[in-house]
N, C-alpha and C positions, 0 to 999 in steps of 0.2 A: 504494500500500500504506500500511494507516495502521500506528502502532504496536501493534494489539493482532495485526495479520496478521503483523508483525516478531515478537512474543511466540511466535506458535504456531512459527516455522520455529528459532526461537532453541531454544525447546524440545524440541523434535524431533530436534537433534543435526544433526550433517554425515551424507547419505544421497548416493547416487547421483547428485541432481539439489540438493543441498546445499553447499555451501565456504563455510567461515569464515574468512576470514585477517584475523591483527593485524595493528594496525598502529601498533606502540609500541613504542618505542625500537630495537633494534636488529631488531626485525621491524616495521620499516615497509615497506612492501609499494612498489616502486616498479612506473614506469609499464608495463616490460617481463611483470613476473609479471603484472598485471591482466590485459594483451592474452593471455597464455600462458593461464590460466585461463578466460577466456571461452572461446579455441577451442576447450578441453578441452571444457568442458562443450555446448558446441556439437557436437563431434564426437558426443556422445552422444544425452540424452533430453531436454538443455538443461537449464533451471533456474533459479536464485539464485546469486550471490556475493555476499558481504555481506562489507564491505572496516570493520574497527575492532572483528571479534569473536575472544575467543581458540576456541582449539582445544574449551575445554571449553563452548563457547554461550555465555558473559559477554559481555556489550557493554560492549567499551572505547572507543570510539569511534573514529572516524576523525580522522586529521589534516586541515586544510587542505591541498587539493592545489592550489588556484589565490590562494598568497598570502595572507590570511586566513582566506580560503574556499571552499568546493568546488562549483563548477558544473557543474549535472548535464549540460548542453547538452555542454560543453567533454569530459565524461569518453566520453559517447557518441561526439562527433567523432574523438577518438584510437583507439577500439576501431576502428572504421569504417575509418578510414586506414590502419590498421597490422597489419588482418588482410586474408587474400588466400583467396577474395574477401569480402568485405566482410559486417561483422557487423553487424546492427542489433542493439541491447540498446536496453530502455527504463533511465534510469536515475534515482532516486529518493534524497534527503537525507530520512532518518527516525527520528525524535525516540524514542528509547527509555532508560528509566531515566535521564533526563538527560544522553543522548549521544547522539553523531548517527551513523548508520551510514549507510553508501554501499548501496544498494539496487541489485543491477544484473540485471536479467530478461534470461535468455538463452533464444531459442528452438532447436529443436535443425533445426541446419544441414540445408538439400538436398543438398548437395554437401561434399566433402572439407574442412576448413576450417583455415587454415594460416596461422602469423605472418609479415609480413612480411622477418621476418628467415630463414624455411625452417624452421620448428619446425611442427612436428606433434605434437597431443598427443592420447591419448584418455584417458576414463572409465574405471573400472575397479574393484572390491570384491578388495580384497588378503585374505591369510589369514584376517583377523581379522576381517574383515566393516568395515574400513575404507574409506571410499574414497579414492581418490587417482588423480593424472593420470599416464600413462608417456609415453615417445617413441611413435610410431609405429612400427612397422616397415616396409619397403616391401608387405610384404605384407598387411597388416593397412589402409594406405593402398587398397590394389586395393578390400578387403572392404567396405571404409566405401563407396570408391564405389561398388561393387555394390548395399549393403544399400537404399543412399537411392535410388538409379535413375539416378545423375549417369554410370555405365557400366556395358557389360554384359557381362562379363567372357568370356561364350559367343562373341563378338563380337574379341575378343584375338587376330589373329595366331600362327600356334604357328611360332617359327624353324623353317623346312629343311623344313616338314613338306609334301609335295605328294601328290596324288589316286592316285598309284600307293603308296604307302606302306600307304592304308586297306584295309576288308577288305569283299571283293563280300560275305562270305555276310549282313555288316552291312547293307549296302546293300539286298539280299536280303529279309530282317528289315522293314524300312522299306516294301517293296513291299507285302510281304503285310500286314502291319497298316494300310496306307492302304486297305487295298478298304473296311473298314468306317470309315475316317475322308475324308480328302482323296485323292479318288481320280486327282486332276491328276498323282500323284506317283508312279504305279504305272509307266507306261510311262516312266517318264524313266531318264538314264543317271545313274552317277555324278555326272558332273560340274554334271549339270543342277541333279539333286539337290540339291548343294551350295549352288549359286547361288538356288537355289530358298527354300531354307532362311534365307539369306542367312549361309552359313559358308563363303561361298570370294569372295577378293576379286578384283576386275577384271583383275589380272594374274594370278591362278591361284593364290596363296596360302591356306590351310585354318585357318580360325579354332578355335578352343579347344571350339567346341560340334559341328563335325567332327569332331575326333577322338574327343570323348566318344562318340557314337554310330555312328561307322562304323570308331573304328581297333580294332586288338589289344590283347589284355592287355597282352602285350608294350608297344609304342605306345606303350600312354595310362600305363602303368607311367614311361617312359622320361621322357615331357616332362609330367605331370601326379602330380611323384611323391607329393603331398600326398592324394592320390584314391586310397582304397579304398572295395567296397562288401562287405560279406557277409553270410549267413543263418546262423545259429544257431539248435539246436532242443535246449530244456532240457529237463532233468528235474531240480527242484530244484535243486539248487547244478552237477549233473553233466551236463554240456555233452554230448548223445549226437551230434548233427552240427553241424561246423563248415568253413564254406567262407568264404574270404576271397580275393578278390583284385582287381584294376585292370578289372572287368567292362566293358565298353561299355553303356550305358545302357538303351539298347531290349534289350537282353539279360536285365540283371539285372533290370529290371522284367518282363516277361515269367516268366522261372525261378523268381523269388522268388514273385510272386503265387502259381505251380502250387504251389509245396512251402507254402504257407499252409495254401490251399485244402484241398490233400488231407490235411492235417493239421486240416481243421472240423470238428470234429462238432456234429450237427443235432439237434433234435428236429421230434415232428409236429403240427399241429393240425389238426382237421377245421371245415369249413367250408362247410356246405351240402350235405354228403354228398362233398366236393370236399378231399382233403390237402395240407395247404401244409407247404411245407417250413421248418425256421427254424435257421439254420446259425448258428455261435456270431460268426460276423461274416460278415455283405453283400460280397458280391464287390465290387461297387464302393468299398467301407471298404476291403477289401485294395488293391486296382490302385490308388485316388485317392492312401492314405498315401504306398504304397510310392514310387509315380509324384513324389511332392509332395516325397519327401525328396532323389529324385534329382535333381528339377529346380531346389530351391531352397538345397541346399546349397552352402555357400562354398568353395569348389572351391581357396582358396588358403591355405586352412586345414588342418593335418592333422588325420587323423581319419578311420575310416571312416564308411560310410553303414548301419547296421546293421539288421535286420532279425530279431528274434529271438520265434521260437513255444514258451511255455510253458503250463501246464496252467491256469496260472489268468490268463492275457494273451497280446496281441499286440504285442509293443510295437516302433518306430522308432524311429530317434536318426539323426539328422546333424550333425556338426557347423555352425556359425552360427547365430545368433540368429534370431528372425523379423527377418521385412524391416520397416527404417524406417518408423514409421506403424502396425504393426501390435505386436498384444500378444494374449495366452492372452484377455482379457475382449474385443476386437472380430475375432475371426477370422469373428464369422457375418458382420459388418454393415461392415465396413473395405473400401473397395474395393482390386480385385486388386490387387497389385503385387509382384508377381516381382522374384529377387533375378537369373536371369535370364533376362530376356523372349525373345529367339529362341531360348532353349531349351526354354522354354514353349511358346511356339507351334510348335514343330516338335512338341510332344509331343503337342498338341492334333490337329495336321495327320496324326497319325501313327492317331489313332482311339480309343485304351485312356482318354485321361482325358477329364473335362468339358470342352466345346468354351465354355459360357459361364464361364469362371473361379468356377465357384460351387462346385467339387467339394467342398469340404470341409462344404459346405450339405447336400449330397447323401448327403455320410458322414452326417450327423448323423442326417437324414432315416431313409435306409437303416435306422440301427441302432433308432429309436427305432420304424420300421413294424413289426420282428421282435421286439419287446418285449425289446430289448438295451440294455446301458447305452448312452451316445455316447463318444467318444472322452473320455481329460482328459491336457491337457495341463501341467498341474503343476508337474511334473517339469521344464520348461526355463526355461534359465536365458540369460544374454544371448549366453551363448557356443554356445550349442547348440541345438534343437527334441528334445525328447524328447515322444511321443506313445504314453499306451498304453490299450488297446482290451479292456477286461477281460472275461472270459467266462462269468461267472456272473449271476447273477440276471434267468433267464429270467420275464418275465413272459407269459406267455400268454392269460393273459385280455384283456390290454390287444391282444393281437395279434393274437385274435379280435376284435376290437369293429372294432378299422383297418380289417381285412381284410374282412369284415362292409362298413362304410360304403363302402368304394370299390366294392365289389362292385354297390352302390347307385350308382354313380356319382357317391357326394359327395364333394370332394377335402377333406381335409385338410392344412392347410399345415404347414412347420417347426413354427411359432412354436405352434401348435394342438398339437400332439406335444407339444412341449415341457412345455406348462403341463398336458396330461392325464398326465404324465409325473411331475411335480413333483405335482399332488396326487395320483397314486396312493402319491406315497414321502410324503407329508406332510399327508394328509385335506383341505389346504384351501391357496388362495393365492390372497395381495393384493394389489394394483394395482403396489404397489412391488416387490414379489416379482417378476410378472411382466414387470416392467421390466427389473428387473436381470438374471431368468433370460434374455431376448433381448436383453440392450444394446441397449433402445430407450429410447423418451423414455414419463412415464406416458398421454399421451393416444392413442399408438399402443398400448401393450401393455391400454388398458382398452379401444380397440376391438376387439382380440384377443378379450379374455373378455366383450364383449356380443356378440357374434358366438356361441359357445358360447353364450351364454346364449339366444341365441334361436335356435340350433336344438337347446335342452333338454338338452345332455350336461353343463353349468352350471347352476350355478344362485346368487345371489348371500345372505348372510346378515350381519343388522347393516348400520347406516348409518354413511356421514362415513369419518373415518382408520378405526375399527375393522372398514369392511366386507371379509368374505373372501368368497371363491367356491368353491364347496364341487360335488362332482359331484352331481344332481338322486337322488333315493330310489331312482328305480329303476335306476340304475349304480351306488350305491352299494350296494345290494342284490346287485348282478351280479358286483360286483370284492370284497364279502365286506369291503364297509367301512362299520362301523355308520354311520346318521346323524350328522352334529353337531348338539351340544343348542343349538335354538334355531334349525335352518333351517327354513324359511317356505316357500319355493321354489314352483314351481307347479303343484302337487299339483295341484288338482281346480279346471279352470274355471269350477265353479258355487259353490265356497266365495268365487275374487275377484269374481265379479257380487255375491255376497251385500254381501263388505267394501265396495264401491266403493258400492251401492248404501244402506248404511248411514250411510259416512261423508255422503251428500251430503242423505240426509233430518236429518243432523245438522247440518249446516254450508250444507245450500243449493244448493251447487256443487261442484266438484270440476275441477280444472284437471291437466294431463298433471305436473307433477312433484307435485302433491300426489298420484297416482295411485302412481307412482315410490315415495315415499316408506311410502307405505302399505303399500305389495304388496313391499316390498325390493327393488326390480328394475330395469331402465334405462329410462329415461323411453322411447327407440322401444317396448320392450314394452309398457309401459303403453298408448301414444297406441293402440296395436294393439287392446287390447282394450277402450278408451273408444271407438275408431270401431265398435264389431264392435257392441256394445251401443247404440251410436245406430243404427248400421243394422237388429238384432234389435226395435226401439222400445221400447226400455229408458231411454234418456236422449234428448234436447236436445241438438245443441251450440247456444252464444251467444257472439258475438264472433269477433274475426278473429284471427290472426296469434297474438303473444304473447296479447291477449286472452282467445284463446278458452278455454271453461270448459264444462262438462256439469253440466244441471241434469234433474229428473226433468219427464219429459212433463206438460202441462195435464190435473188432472183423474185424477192416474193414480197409484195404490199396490200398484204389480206391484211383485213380489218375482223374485227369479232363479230360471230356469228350469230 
């Protein structure tokens, strides 16, 4: 880090992934807080520490911490030794306003991470939008190893609790929904069950994701007292049903999903003389959320798992944050990772959710095929997943066109949705646009929109940083959205013979990105219709490879046909 990247974090204030500590005069920071602080910030999203600034961003500097002077080798070696298990930080001496600040990179921990001396600290935004490090508590220790994967809390032993305690009609429950998922599981008994699932250990003991799904309210009440789940169905401020209680899993996802469902309402479209139905959310948006919040809430947290249908939303909450590694901006593109996994997978085996961990791809999917918004997740915060599914702004036209093309058998993927999604709310979108709209990288999201583009539901306007992608005339025309001034697009094949044919009695030749650059459009398009015109005996090609170039035939002043 040089001093102007110490300038920007200086500026910025103490944030989440931020600490400043002095380190003058009677707040000189010894070696014990450093280590205490890294873990902290470890336990979290990781970070900075910056050791010589005050509270308010000033760089005061740091003392000499090795006798004169401060060696980054030596400060990294102490964190390293003195945290359990062991913290790598980079650490850096960095020259700002004529003082030197201790630079220490923390990355954020896999596992639990703890001082030597048995301190445990986490991360945390107090009242006031401060941040600052607390103890752990033992229970918030279980959560952190659940969130990162280091354990899997479904997996935990329940004292006392044995296979006659749980409930057959649970068991039951489990049969009948494998016929359409893991049907290994239909004939099996209890106990097989269990072991099956991997919720019952070698000597016959019923682990925590047992109980979740085969005990009683009662039960899971007793030894899981932090575990509520319930539905609620608003009217404005006025709450008309409310049901709360210690539900068994495969239950409350079952009964919740019904009382969504029968609370959707649809509209029609027609489609080839054929009516499709368009319900205010996909069955699979209901089952996946619902499913998603039961399986990856923190179970050692209190808080229920909520479920609430109002007139303009569907919204879920559980408490815990997403799982380590994931965030609101990479839930399409962040690979699975369950907060926990044999409960996961029993849910998968059980039939109701995505058997490839992609469900929430599928919610997206789902909602944008019925010209519904997609879920936003917004609303959550590190302690919680708040997810809501709002129920307005049907677009229909867009849900004829989907429905239309599949019916063709051309598939349209997520990412394709997404961006005819984005410019139906915004006439137009740019390379970066649709990066950011898929957290992708730009040379995947502009093969996205040359894709569109050459099978014409796209169309590109302007060159360089200013080009957008605009939908072609005649979908704009169809979705009731004027032109934009200034698109070019590929209206009429015998207007680009003309241009191409132009430019090259001006210039000679004519190569595949000067084609590009002419016509507005991606160089495969262009190559496309310089071969079509060499084949038609409209042009020459001459040269190879990069070389190659189209010149007009020997002898010949044909114009386009």
């Amino acid at each position: 880090m040089d001093s102007q990247g110490l300038r920007q974090l200086l500026d910025g204030g103490e944030t989440f992934t931020v600490e400043f500590k002095s380190d003058q005069g009677d707040d000189r920071i010894n070696d014990t807080e450093v280590v205490e602080a890294v873990a902290c910030l470890a336990n979290g999203d990781g970070g900075f520490l910056l050791i010589g600034v005050g509270d308010n961003g000033t760089p005061h500097g740091a003392q000499p911490r090795h006798g004169r002077q401060s060696h980054a080798i030596r400060i990294q070696a102490l964190i390293a030794s003195r945290t359990e298990p062991s913290v790598e930080v980079v650490v850096e001496l960095v020259e700002v306003d004529e003082v030197e600040v201790i630079v220490i990179v923390v990355t954020p921990a896999d596992s639990v991470v703890g001082t030597q001396s048995g301190r445990y600290l986490r991360r945390t935004i107090d009242v006031h939008g401060r941040p600052q490090c607390l103890p752990m508590r033992p229970h918030e220790v279980v959560s952190r190893a659940g969130s990162v994967g280091a354990q899997d809390f479904s997996k935990v032993v329940v004292p006392g609790l044995v296979l006659d305690d749980l409930s057959e009609v649970e068991f039951a429950r489990m049969r009948e929904l494998a016929r359409t998922g893991d049907d290994t599981l239909v004939m099996l008994s209890g106990e097989e069950m269990l072991k099956a699932l991997g919720f019952m250990t070698a000597d016959g003991r019923v682990c925590v994701g047992g109980l979740l799904l085969f005990g009683t309210e009662g039960l899971i009440a007793q030894h899981l007292p932090a575990y509520e789940a319930g539905f609620q169905e608003l009217d404005g401020l006025e709450v008309r049903t409310s049901e709360m209680a210690a539900f068994p899993l495969l239950r409350a996802m079952s009964e919740f999903s019904d009382r969504v469902i029968a609370r959707n309402p649809e509209e029609e479209i027609e489609v080839e003389l054929q009516r499709i139905a368009l319900p205010t959310f996909a069955g699979i948006t209901v089952r996946e959320l619902i499913a998603n919040a039961l399986i990856h809430r923190d179970y050692t947290a209190n808080g229920p798992t909520l479920v609430e249908v109002a007139a303009d939303a569907l919204t879920i909450s559980n408490p815990g944050g997403l799982p380590a590694g994931v965030t609101t901006a990479t839930l399409l593109t962040a690979p699975p990772h369950p907060r926990n996994p044999a409960l996961a997978d029993a849910f998968k085996r059980a039939g109701p959710v995505d058997r490839t961990s992609r469900g929430i791809n599928r919610v997206f999917e789902s909602q944008l095929t019925l010209g519904r918004p997609v879920p936003d997740y917004s609303r959550s915060t590190p302690s919680s997943v708040v997810v809501r599914v709002h129920s307005g702004s049907l677009d229909k036209e867009l849900a004829r066109f989907v429905a239309e093309a599949r019916r063709r058998g051309e598939t349209l993927s997520l990412e394709d949705l997404l961006i005819l999604y984005e410019i139906r709310a915004d006439s137009s979108i740019t390379v970066e646009g649709a990066a950011e709209l898929g957290h992708v990288g730009h040379p995947e999201a502009r093969t996205v929109l040359n894709r569109l583009t050459d099978r014409e539901i796209v169309e590109p306007q302007g060159s360089g940083r200013g080009r957008r992608y605009v939908f072609t005339p005649a979908l704009s025309r169809r979705f009731g959205q004027p032109p934009r001034q200034g698109t070019t697009g590929f209206t009429s094949s015998a207007e680009h013979r003309q241009r191409v044919l132009h430019f090259v009695q001006q210039n000679g030749s004519i190569s595949r990105s000067d084609a590009a650059e002419l016509l507005e459009t991606t160089p495969d398009r262009a190559s496309l219709l310089l071969r079509a015109m060499r084949d038609n005996g409209l042009l020459e090609m001459v040269g190879e490879r990069r070389g190659t170039r189209y010149v007009l035939p020997a002898h010949s002043d044909r114009s386009a046909q």
